[in-house]
N, C-alpha and C positions, 0 to 999 in steps of 0.2 A: 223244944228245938225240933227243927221238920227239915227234911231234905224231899229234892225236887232231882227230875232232870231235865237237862236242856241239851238240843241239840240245837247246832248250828245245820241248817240244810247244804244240800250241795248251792244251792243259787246264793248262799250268803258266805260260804267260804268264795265263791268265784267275784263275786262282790266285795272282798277282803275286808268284811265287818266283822271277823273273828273277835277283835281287840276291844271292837265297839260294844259289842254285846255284853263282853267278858264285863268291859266298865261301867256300864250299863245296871249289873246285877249288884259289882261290886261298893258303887256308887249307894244303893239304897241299904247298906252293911250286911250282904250276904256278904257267906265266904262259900268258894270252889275247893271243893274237896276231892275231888276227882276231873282227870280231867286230859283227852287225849283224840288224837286225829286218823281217823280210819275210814277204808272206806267200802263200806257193805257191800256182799255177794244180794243179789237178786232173793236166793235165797232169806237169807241174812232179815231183809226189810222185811220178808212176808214173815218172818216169825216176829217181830217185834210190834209190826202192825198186826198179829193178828186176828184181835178184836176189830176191827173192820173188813175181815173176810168177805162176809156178805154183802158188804158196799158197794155200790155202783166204782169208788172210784178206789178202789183199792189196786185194782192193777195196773193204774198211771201211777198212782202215789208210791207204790214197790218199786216200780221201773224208775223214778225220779229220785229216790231216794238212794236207790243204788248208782245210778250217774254219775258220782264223782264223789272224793270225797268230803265227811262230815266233821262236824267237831261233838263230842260229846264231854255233857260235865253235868255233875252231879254237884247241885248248890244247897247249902243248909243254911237254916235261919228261922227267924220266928214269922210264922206268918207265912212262910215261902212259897209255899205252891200257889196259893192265889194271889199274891203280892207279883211275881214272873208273869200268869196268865193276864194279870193288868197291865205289866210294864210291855206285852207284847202286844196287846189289842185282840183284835175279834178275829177270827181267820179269814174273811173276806178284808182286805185290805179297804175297800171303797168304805166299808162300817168300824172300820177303827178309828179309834180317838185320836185328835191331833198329836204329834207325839212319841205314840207309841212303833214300837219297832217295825211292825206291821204297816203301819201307815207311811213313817218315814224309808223305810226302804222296800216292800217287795211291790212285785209286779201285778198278782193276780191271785185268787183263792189256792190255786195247786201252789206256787211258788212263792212260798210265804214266810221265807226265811229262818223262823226259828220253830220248835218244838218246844213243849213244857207240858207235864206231868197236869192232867187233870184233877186228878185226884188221889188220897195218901194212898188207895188202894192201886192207882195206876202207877206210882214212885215205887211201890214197892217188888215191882212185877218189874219195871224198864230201868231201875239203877243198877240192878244183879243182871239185869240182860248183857251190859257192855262193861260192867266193873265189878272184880272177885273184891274178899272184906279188905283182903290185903294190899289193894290200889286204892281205897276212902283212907285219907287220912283226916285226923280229928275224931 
């Protein structure tokens, strides 16, 4: 069993795909074990992105992330963090597979709807970021 996390971004909460996404995850027998809507200081974003510090686009990606708010949820299942990174597509929307959430709702590479944990090492750094043990149930 492996847990993940997903964020909803600010352009998919104004979007009102919250619901979609959730069914989305739940559809392929994840369960959400966590799971809550907030919405990050400026600050806030640059700690949790901040493995892309050095990036060119990390301080449009801070400032967007902080814009309104997100949904965060923490999904367990077998298979799950790359099972979510499929069900989302590529982060350029134009190279996502028909389909995927990516493709069917966002706009452009910055506004790209959803987040998900690359990898078990990235799940385990960004589920504790927005959720103590005592908000995962299961």
């Amino acid at each position: 069993m492996q847990r993940t996390l997903s964020i909803v971004k600010p352009d998919g909460v104004k979007k009102n795909l919250i619901g979609e996404l959730i069914g989305r995850f739940e559809k392929q027998g994840f369960r959400i074990v966590a799971l809550k809507m907030i919405h990050m200081s400026k600050r806030e974003a640059e700690g949790f992105y901040i493995v892309h510090k050095a990036r060119p686009f990390y301080g449009e990606l801070t400032t967007f992330m902080s814009e309104g708010p997100v949904v965060v949820m923490a999904i367990e299942g077998n298979g799950v963090i790359d099972k979510v990174r499929e069900l989302m597509g590529a982060t350029n929307p134009k190279d996502a597979a028909p389909g995927t959430i990516r493709a069917d709702f966002a706009d452009n590479v910055e506004r790209n709807i959803v987040h998900g944990s690359d990898s078990a090492e990235s799940a385990s750094f960004e589920i504790p970021y927005f959720f103590s043990a005592l908000e995962i149930v299961g």
